[in-house]
DRENPA-3360 file (N, C-alpha, C; in nm, 2 decimals, always signed):
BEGIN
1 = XXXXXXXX = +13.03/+11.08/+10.33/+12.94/+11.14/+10.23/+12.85/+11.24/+10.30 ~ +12.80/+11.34/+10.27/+12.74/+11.46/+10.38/+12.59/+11.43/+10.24 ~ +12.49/+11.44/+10.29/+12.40/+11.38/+10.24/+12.29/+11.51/+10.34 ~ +12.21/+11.56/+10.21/+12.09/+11.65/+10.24/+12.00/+11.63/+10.32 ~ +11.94/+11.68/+10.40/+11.83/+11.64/+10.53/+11.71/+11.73/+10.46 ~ +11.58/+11.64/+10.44/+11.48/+11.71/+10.38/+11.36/+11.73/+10.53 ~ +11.30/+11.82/+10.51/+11.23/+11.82/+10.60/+11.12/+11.70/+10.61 ~ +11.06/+11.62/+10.71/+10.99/+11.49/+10.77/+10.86/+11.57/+10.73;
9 = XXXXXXXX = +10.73/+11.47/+10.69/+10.62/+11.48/+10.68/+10.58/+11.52/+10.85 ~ +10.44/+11.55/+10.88/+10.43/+11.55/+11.01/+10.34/+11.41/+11.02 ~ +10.33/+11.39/+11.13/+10.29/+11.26/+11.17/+10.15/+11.21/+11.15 ~ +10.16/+11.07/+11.09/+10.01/+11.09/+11.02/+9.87/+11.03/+11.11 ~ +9.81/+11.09/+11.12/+9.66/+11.08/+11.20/+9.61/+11.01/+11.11 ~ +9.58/+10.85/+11.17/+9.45/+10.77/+11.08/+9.34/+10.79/+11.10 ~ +9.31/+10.84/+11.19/+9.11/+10.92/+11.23/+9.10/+11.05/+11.14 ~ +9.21/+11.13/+11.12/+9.17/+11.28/+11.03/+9.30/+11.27/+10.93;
17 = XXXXXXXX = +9.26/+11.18/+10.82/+9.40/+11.19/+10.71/+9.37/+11.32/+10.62 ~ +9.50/+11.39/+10.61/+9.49/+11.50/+10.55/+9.46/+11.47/+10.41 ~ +9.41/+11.58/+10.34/+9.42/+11.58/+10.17/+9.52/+11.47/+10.16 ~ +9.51/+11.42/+10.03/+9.63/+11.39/+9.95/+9.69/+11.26/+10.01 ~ +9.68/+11.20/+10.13/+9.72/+11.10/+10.23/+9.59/+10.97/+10.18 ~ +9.65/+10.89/+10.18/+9.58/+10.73/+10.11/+9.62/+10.66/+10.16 ~ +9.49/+10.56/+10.24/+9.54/+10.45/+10.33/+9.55/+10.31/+10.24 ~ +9.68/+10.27/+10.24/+9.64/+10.13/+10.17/+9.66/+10.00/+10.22;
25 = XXXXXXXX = +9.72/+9.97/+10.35/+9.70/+9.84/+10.41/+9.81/+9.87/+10.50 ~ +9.69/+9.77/+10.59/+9.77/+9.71/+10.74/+9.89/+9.63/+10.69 ~ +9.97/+9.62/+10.80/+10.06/+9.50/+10.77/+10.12/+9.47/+10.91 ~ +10.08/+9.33/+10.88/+10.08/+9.24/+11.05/+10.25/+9.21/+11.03 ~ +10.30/+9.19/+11.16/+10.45/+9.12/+11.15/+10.44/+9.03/+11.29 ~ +10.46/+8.92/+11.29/+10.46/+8.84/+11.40/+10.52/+8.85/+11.48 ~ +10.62/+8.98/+11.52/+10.68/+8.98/+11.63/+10.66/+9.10/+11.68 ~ +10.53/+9.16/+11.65/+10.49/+9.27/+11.70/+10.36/+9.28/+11.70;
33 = XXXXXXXX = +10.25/+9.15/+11.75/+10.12/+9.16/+11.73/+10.04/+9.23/+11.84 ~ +10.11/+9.37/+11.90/+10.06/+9.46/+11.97/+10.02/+9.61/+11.92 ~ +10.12/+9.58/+11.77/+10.17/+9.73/+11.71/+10.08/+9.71/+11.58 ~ +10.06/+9.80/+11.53/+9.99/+9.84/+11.43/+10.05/+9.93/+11.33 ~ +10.05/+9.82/+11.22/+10.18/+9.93/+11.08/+10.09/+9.92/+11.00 ~ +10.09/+10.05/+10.89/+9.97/+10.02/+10.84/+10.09/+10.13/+10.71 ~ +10.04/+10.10/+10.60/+10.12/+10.17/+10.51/+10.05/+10.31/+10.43 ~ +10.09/+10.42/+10.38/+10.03/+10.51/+10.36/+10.07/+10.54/+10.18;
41 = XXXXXXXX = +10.01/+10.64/+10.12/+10.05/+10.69/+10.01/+10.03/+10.86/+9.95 ~ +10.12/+10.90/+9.96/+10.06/+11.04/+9.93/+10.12/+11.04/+9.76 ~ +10.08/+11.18/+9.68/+10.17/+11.16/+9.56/+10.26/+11.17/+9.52 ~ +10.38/+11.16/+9.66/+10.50/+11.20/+9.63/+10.61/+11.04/+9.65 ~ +10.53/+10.98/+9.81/+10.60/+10.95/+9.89/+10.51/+10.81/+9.96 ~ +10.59/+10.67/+9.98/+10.49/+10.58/+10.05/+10.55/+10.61/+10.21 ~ +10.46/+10.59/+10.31/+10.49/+10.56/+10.41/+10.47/+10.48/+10.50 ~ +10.55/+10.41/+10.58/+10.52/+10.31/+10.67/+10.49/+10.38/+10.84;
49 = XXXXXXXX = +10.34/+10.34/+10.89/+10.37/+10.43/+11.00/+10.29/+10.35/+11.08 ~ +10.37/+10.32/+11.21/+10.35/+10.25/+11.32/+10.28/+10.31/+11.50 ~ +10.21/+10.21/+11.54/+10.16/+10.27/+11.65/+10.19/+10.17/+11.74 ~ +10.27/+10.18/+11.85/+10.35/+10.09/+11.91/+10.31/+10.11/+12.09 ~ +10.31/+10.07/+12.20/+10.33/+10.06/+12.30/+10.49/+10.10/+12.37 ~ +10.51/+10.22/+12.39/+10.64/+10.26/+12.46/+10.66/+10.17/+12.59 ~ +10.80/+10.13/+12.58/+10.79/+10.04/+12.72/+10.88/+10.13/+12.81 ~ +10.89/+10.27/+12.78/+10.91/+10.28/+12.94/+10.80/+10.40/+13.02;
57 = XXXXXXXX = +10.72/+10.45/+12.89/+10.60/+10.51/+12.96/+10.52/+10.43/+12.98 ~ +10.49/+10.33/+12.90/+10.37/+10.26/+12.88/+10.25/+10.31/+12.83 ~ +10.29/+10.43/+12.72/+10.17/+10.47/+12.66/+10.18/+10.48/+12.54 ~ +10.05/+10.46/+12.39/+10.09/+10.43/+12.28/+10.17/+10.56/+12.20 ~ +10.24/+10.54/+12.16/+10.28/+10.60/+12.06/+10.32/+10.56/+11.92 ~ +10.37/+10.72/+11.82/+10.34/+10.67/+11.70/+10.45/+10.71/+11.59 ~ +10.51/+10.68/+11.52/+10.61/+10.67/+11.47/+10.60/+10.66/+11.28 ~ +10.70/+10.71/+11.18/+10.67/+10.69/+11.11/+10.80/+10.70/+11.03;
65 = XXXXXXXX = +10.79/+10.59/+10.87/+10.88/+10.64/+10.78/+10.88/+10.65/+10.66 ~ +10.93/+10.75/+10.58/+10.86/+10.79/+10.45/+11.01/+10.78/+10.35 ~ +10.93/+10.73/+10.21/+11.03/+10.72/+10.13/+10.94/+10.77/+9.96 ~ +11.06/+10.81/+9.89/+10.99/+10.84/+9.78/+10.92/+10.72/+9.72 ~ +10.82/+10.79/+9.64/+10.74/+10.71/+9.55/+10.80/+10.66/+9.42 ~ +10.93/+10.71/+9.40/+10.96/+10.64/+9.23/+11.05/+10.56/+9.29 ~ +11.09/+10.50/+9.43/+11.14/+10.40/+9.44/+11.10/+10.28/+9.49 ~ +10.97/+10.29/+9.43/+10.90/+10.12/+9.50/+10.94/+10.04/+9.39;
73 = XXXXXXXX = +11.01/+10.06/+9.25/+11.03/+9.93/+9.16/+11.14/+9.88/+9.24 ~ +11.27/+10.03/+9.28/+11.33/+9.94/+9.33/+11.35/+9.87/+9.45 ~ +11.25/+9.90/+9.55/+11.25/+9.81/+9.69/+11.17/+9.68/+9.62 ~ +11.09/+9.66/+9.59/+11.04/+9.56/+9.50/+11.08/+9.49/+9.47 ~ +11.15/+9.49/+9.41/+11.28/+9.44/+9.29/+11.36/+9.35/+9.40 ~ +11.48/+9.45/+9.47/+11.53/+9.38/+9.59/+11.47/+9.26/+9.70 ~ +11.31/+9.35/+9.73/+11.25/+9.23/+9.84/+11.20/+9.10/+9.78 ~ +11.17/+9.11/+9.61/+11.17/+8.98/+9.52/+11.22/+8.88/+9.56;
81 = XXXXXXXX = +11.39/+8.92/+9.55/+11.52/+8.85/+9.54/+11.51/+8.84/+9.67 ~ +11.52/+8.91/+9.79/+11.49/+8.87/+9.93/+11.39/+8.76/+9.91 ~ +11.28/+8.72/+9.92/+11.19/+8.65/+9.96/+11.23/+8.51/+9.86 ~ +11.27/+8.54/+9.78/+11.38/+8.38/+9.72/+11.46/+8.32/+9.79 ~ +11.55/+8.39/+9.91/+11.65/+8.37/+9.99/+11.75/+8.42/+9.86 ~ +11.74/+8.50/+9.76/+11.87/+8.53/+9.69/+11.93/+8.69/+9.72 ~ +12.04/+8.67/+9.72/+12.12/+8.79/+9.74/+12.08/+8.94/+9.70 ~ +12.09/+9.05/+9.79/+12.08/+9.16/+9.73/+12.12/+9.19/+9.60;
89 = XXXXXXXX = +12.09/+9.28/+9.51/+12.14/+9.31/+9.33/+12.29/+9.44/+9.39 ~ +12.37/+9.38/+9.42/+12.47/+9.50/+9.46/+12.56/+9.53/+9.39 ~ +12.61/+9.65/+9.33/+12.71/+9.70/+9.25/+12.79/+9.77/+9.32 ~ +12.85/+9.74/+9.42/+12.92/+9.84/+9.49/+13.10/+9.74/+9.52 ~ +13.14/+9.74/+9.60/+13.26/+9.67/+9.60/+13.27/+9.52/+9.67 ~ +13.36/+9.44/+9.67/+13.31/+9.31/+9.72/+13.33/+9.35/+9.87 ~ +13.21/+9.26/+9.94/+13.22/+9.24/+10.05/+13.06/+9.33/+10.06 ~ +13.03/+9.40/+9.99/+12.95/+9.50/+10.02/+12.81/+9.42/+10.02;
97 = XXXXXXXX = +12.71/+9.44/+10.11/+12.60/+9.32/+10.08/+12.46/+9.41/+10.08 ~ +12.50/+9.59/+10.06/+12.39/+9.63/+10.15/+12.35/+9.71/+9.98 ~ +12.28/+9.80/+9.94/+12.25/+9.82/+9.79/+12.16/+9.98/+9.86 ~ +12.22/+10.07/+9.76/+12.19/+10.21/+9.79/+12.15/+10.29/+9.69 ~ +12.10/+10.38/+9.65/+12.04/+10.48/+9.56/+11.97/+10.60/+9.59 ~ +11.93/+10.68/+9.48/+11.94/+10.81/+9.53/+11.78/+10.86/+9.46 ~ +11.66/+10.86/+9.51/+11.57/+10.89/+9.44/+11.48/+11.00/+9.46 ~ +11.46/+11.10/+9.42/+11.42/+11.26/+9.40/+11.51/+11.33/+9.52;
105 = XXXXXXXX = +11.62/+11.27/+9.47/+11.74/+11.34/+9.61/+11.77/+11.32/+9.76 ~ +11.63/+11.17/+9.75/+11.70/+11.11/+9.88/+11.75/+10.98/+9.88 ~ +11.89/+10.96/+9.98/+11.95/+10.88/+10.00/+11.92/+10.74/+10.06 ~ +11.87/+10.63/+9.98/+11.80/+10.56/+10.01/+11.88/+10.45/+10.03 ~ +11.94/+10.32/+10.16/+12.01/+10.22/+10.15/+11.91/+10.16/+10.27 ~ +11.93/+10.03/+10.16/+11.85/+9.83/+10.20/+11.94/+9.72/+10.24 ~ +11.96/+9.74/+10.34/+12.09/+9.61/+10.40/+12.01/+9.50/+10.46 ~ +12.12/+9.40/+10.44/+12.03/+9.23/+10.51/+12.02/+9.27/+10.68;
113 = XXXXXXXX = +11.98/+9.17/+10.77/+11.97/+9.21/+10.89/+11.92/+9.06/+10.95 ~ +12.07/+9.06/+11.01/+12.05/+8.91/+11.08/+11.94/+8.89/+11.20 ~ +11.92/+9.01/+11.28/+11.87/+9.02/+11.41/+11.69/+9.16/+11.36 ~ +11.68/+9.08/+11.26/+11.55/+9.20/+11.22/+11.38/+9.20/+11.31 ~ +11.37/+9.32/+11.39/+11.28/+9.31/+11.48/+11.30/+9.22/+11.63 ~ +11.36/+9.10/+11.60/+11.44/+9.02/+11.72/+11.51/+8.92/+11.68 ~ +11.62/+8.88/+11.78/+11.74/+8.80/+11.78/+11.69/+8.70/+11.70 ~ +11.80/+8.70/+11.56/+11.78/+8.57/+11.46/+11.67/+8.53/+11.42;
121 = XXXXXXXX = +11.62/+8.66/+11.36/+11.55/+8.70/+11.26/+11.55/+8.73/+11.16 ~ +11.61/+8.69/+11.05/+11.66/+8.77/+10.92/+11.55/+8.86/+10.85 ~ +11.61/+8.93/+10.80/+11.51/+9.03/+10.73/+11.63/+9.15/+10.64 ~ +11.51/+9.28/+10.62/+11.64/+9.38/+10.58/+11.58/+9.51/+10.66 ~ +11.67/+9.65/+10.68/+11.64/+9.73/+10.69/+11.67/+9.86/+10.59 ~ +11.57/+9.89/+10.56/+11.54/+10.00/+10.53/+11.59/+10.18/+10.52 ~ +11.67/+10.22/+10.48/+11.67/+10.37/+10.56/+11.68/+10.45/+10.48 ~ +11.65/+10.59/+10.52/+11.66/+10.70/+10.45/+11.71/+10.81/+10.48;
129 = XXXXXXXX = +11.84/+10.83/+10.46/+11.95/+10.91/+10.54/+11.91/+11.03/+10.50 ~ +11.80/+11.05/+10.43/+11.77/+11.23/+10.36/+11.67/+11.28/+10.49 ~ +11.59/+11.21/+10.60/+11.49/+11.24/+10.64/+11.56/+11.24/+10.80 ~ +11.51/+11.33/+10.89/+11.53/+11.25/+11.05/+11.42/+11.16/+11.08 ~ +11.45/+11.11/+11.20/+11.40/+11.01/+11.27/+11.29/+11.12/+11.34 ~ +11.15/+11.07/+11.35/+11.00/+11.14/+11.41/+11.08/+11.13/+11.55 ~ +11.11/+11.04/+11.62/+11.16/+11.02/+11.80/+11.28/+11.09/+11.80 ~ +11.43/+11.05/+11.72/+11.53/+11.07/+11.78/+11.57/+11.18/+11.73;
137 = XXXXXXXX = +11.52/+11.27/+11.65/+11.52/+11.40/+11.58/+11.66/+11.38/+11.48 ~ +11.75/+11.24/+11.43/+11.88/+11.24/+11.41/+11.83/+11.12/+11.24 ~ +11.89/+11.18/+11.14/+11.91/+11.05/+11.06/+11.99/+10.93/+11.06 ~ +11.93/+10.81/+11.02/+11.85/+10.81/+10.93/+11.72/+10.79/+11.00 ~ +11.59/+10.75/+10.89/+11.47/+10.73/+10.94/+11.48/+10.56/+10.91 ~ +11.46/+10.48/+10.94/+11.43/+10.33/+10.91/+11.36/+10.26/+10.96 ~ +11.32/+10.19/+10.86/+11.22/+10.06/+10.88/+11.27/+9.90/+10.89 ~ +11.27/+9.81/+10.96/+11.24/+9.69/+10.94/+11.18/+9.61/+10.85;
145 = XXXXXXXX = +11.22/+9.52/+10.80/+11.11/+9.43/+10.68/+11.18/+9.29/+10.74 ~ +11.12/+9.22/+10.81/+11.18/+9.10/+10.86/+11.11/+9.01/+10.74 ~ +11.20/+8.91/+10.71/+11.21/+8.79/+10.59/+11.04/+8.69/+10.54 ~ +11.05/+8.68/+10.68/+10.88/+8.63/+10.67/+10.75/+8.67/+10.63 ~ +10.79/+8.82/+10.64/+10.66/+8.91/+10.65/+10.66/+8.97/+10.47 ~ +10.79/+8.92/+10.42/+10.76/+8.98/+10.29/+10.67/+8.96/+10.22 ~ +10.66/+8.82/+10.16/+10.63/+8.75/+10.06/+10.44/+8.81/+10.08 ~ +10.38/+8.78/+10.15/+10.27/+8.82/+10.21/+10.22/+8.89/+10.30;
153 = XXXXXXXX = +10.27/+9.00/+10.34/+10.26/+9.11/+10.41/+10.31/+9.24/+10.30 ~ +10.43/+9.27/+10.32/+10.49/+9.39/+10.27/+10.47/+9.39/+10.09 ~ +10.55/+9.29/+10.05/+10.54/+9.26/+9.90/+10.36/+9.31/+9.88 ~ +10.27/+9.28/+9.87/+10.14/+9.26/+9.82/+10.08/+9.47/+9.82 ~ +10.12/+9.49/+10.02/+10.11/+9.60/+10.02/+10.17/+9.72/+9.92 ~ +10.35/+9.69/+9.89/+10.41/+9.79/+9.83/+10.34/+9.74/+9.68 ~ +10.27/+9.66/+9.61/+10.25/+9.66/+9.50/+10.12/+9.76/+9.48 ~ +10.06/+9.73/+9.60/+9.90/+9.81/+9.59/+9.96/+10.01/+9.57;
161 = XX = +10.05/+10.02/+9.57/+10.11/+10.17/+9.58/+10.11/+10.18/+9.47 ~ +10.18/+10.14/+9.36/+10.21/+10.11/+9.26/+10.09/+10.21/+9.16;
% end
């Protein structure tokens, strides 16, 4: 599938948030209580954007990933059914476990993920094959949501977007 590459927001400064940029919550994950994710909202687009410790400079850096705003019913929706332990809502062919869609023209897919953030971890990841990656200049851009962190972490955050 040859899938459009939209241009990446630029990277978001929490000391000088531009116009239009709305901070709406931290979000702790227990397997990264060095890093700092905090979630954003502009009026297009939510974003998850992280400030992390590089381990081979050793100096902080900052990372980010953005997804449209008319798809938080359906990450919602899915991380529900995640945080039940019940299966993705997939309509695609059997065997298929990962669930995709296409919202203001970007290419949005949510797959389970046995090893999420670290080994035997369950969780899902996130991606958005319309956007590049802020580091690797290459799509997709993706995020992590490990299993734990939903229910009370991410879930509460993506509803405050809403």
């Amino acid at each position: 599938m040859n899938r459009k590459i939209i241009e990446s927001f630029k990277i978001i400064d929490p000391l000088s948030l531009d116009d239009g940029v709305k901070y709406v919550q931290e979000i702790k994950y227990r397997v990264f209580p060095g890093d700092k994710i905090c979630l954003y909202k502009t009026k297009t687009h939510y974003i998850f954007w992280t400030s992390y410790m590089d381990i081979f400079t050793k100096k902080r850096e900052c990372a980010q990933e953005e997804f449209p705003l008319n798809s938080l019913g359906w990450l919602i929706g899915q991380l529900e059914l995640g945080a039940q332990n019940k299966p993705l809502k997939v309509a695609a062919e059997p065997g298929d476990v990962s669930v995709d869609d296409i919202f203001s023209g970007e290419s949005l897919v949510l797959s389970p993920s046995r090893h999420c953030c670290e080994e035997n971890n369950p969780g899902y990841t996130l991606r958005n094959y319309s956007r590049l990656d802020h580091i690797t200049d290459i799509a997709p851009q993706s995020f992590q949501i490990p299993r734990e962190a939903i229910a009370d972490q991410v879930l509460p955050a993506l509803k405050r977007c809403l």
